[in-house]
C-alpha positions as CSV (number, residue, x, y, z in Angstrom):
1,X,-17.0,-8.9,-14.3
2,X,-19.3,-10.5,-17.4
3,X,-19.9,-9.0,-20.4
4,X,-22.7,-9.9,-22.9
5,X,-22.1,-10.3,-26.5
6,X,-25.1,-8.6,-27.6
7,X,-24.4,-8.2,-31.5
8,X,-22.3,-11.5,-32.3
9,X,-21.0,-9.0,-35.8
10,X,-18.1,-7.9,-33.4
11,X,-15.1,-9.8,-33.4
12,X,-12.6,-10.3,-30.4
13,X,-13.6,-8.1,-27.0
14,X,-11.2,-6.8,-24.8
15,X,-11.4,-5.5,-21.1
16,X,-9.3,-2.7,-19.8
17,X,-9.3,-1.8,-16.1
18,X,-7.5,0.9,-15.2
19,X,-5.5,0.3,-18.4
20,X,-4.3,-2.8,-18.1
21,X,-6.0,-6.0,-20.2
22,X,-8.0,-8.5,-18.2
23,X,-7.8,-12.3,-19.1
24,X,-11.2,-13.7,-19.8
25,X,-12.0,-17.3,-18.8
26,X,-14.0,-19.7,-20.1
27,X,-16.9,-21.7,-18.0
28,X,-18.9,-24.5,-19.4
29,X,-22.1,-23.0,-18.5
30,X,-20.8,-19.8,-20.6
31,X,-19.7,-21.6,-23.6
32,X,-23.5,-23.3,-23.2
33,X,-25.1,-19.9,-23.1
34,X,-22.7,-18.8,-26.1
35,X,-23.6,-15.4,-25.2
36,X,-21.7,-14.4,-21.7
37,X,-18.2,-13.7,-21.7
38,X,-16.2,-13.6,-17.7
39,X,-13.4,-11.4,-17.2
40,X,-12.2,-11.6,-13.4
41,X,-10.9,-8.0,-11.8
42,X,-9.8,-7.4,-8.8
43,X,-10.6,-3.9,-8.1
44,X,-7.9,-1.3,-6.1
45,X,-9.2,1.0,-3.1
46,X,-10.9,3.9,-4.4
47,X,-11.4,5.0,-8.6
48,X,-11.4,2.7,-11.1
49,X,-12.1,3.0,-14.8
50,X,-13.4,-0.1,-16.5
51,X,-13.3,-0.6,-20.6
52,X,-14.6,-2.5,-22.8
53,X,-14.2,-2.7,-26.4
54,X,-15.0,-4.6,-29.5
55,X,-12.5,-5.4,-32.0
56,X,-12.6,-6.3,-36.1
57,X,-9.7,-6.5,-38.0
58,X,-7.5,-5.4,-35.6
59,X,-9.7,-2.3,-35.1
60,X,-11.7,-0.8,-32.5
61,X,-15.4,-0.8,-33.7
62,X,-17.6,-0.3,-30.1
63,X,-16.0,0.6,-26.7
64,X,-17.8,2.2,-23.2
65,X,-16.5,2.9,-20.4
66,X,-17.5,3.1,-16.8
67,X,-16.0,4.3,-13.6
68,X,-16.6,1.9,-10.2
69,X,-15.3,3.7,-6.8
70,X,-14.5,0.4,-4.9
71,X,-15.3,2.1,-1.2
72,X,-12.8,0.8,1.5
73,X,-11.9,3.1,4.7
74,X,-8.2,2.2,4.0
75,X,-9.1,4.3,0.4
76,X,-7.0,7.8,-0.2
77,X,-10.4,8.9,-0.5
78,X,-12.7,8.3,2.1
79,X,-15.7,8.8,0.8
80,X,-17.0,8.1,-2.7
81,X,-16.8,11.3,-5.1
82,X,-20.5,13.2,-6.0
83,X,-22.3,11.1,-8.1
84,X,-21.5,7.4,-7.4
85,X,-24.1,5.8,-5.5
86,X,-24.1,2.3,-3.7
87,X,-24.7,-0.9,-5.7
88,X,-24.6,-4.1,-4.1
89,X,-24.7,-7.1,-6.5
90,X,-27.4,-9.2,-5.1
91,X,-29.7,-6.7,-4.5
92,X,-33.6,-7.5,-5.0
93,X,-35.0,-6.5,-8.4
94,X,-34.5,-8.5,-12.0
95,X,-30.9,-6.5,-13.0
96,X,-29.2,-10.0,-12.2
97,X,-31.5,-12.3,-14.4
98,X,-28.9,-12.7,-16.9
99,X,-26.5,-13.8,-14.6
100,X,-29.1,-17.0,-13.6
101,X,-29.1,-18.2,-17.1
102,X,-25.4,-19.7,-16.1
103,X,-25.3,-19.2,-12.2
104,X,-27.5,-19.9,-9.0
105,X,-28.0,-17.2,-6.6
106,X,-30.0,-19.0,-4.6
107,X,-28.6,-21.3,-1.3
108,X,-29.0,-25.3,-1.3
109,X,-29.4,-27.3,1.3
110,X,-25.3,-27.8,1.2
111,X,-24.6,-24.3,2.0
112,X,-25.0,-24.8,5.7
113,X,-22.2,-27.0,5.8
114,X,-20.9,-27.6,2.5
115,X,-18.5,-31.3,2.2
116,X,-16.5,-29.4,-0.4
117,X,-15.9,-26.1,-1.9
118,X,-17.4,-27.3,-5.0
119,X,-20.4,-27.9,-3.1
120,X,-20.9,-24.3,-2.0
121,X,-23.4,-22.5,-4.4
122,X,-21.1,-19.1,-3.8
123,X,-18.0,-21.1,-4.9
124,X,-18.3,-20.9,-9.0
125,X,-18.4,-17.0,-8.7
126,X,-16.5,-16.5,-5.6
127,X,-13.4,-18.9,-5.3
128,X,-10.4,-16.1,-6.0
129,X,-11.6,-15.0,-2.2
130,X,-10.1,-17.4,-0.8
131,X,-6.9,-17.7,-3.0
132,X,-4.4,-16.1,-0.5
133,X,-2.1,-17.7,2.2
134,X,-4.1,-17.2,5.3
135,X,-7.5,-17.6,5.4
136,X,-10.6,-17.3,7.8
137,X,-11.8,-20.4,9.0
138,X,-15.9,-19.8,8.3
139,X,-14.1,-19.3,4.3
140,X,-12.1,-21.3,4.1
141,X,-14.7,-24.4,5.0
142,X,-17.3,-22.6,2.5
143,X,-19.8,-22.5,5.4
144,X,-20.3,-18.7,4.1
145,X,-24.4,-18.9,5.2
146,X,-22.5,-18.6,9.0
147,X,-21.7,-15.0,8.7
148,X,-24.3,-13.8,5.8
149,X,-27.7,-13.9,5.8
150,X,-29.4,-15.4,3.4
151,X,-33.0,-13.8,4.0
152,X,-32.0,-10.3,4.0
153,X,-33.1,-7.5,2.1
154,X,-33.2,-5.4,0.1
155,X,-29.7,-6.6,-0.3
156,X,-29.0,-10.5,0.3
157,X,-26.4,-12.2,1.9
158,X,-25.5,-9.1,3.7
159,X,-23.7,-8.9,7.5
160,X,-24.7,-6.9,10.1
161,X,-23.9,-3.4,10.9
162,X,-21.4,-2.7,13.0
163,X,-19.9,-6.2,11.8
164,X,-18.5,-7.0,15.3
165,X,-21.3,-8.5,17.0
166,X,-21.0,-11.5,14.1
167,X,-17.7,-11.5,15.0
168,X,-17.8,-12.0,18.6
169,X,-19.9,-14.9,18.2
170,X,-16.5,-16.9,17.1
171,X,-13.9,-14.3,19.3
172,X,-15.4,-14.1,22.5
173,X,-11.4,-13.8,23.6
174,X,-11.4,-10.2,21.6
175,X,-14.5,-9.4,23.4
176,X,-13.3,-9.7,27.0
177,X,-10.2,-8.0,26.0
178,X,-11.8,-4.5,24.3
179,X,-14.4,-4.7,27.1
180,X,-12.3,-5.4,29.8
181,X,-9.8,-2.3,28.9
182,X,-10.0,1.3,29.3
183,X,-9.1,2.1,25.7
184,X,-9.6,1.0,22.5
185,X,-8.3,2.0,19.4
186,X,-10.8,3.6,16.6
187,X,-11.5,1.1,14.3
188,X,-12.6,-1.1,17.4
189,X,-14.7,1.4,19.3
190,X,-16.9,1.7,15.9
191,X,-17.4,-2.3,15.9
192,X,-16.4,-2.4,11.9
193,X,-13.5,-5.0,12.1
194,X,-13.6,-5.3,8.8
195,X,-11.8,-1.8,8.5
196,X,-8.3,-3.7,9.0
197,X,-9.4,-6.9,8.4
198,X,-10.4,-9.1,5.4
199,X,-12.9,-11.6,6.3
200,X,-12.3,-14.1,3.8
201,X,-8.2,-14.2,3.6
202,X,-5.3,-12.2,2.8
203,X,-1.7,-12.5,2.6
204,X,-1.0,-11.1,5.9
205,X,-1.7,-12.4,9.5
206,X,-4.8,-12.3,11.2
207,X,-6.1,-11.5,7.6
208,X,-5.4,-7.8,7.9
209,X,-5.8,-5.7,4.5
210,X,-2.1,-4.6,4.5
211,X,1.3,-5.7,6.3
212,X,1.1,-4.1,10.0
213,X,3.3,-1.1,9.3
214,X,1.7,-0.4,6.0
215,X,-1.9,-0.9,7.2
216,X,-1.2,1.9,10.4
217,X,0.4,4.3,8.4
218,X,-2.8,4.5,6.5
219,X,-4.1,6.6,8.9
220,X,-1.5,7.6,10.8
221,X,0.2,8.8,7.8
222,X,2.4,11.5,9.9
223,X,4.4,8.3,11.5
224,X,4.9,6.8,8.0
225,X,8.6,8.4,8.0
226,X,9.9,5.1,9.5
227,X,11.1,6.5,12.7
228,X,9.2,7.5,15.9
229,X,7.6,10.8,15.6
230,X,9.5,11.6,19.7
231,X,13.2,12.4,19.1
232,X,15.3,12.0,21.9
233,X,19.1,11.3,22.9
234,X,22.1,13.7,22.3
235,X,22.0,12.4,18.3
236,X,18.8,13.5,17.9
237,X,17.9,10.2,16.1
238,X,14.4,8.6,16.8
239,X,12.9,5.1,17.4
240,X,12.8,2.8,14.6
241,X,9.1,1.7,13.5
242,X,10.7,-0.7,10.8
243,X,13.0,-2.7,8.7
244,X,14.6,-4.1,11.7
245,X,13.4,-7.9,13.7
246,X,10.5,-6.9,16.6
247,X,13.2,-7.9,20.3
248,X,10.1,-9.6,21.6
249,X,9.2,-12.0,18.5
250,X,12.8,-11.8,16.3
251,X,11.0,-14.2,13.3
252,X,9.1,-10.9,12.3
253,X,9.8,-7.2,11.8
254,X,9.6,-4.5,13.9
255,X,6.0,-2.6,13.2
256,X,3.6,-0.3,15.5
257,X,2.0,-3.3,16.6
258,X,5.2,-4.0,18.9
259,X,5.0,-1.3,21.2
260,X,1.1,-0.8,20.8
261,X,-1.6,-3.0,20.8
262,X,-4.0,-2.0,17.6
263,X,-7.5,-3.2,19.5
264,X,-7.3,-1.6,23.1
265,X,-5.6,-1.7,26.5
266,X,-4.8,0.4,29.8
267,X,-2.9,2.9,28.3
268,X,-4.1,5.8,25.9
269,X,-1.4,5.3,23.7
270,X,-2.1,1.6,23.5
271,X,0.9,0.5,24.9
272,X,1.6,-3.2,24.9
273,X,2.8,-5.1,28.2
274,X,0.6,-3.5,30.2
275,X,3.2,-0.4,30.5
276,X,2.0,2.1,32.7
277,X,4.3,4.6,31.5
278,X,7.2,5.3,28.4
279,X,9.9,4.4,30.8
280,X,8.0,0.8,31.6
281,X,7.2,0.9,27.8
282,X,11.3,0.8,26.8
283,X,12.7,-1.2,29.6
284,X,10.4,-4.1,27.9
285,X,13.2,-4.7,25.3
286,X,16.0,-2.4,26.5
287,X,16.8,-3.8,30.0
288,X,19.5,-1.2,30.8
């Protein structure tokens, strides 16, 4: 976030989100301008309060506060409460002029297929996106004018709604395979990939927003006991849905995305292998 020192009579100002003290960093441009201070955040799912205050001689002498609902379907709450309203950073209108006094918002002729990062006009603002251990290819080349449009409005840079048609352009593999099954799984039918997955980089494969286990249980919070939710045998103990090594790939643990495949397939429940039934389902690994 940026914050401008409007009345240069304060002395040190601090940041606060969600309590906890954000680092500012300097930038050449901002020590140019003399009158912009950058404070990166990296917002949670859902409510967050934001802070700022001014401090003199070791006291408080300005503060406001603001509340941001970062929207994100993986959120506790789904929907944003009464009284937030979208607002999309390069929207059309003279809000952002400030910004351009240290920062371009506008593409060069690099941004089509930039030689560097550094030659991206989105990297200055935009580099922690990409700061994880997997990352998306179109991102991780800077070659973000692929998948945002630079003409749009009244909101630039934005993607296409549902998202998947972008996607499909690169992952024509994903496409057979939803299209060519007899069930898909929610967050596929609706086309939004980006429900699960980030689409610059994450720490998790295939850039999802959580680890497997943790990302289903999101919404299928009733299997989030650890166990499978059908009981069976004369112990009355149930299947496993973690914290032991997945039979068919032993290098990672077991998650939901063993037994069911979390885009589509034959089955309603998403079985993997193809399994026509529980039984099949089981003998996969347990070939009793």
């Amino acid at each position: 976030m940026i914050v401008e020192r409007r009345d240069q009579g304060f002395g040190q100002i601090k940041v606060l989100l969600n309590g906890e003290p954000l680092q500012m960093i300097e930038t050449a441009a901002a020590r140019a301008n003399g009158t912009v201070a950058h404070f990166p955040a990296s917002l949670r799912f859902g409510l967050n309060i934001i802070a700022v205050q001014a401090e003199k001689g070791g006291e408080i002498v300005a503060k406001e506060q603001r509340e941001v609902f970062f929207f994100s379907h993986l959120a506790e709450e789904r929907s944003p409460p009464a009284g937030f309203g979208r607002r999309p950073f390069h929207e059309d209108g003279q809000k952002w002029v400030s910004c351009r006094s240290c920062h371009a918002l506008d593409p060069s002729a690099k941004d089509a297929a930039p030689a560097s990062p550094a030659d991206s006009t989105c990297h200055s603002c935009h580099r922690r996106i990409t700061a994880f251990k997997e990352v998306h290819g179109p991102a991780g080349t800077w070659a973000c004018l692929r998948c945002h449009d630079a003409d749009s409005t009244p909101v630039r840079y934005a993607t296409p709604t549902p998202v998947r048609d972008l996607c499909y352009k690169c992952h024509q593999d994903m496409r057979d395979l939803f299209f060519g099954s007899k069930y898909q799984h929610g967050p596929t039918a609706t086309g939004i990939c980006t429900i699960c997955h980030n689409p610059h980089a994450s720490n998790n494969p295939f850039w999802l927003k959580k680890p497997p286990w943790y990302l289903c249980t999101t919404c299928h919070f009733e299997k989030a006991s650890g166990r499978h939710v059908m009981a069976w045998g004369p112990s009355g103990q149930t299947h496993p849905t973690r914290g032991k090594p997945d039979p068919m790939k032993p290098s990672r643990e077991l998650a939901c995305n063993s037994c069911h495949n979390p885009h589509a397939a034959n089955s309603p429940a998403l079985w993997n292998f193809d399994a026509r039934g529980a039984t099949e389902l089981c003998q996969t690994c347990h070939q009793k």
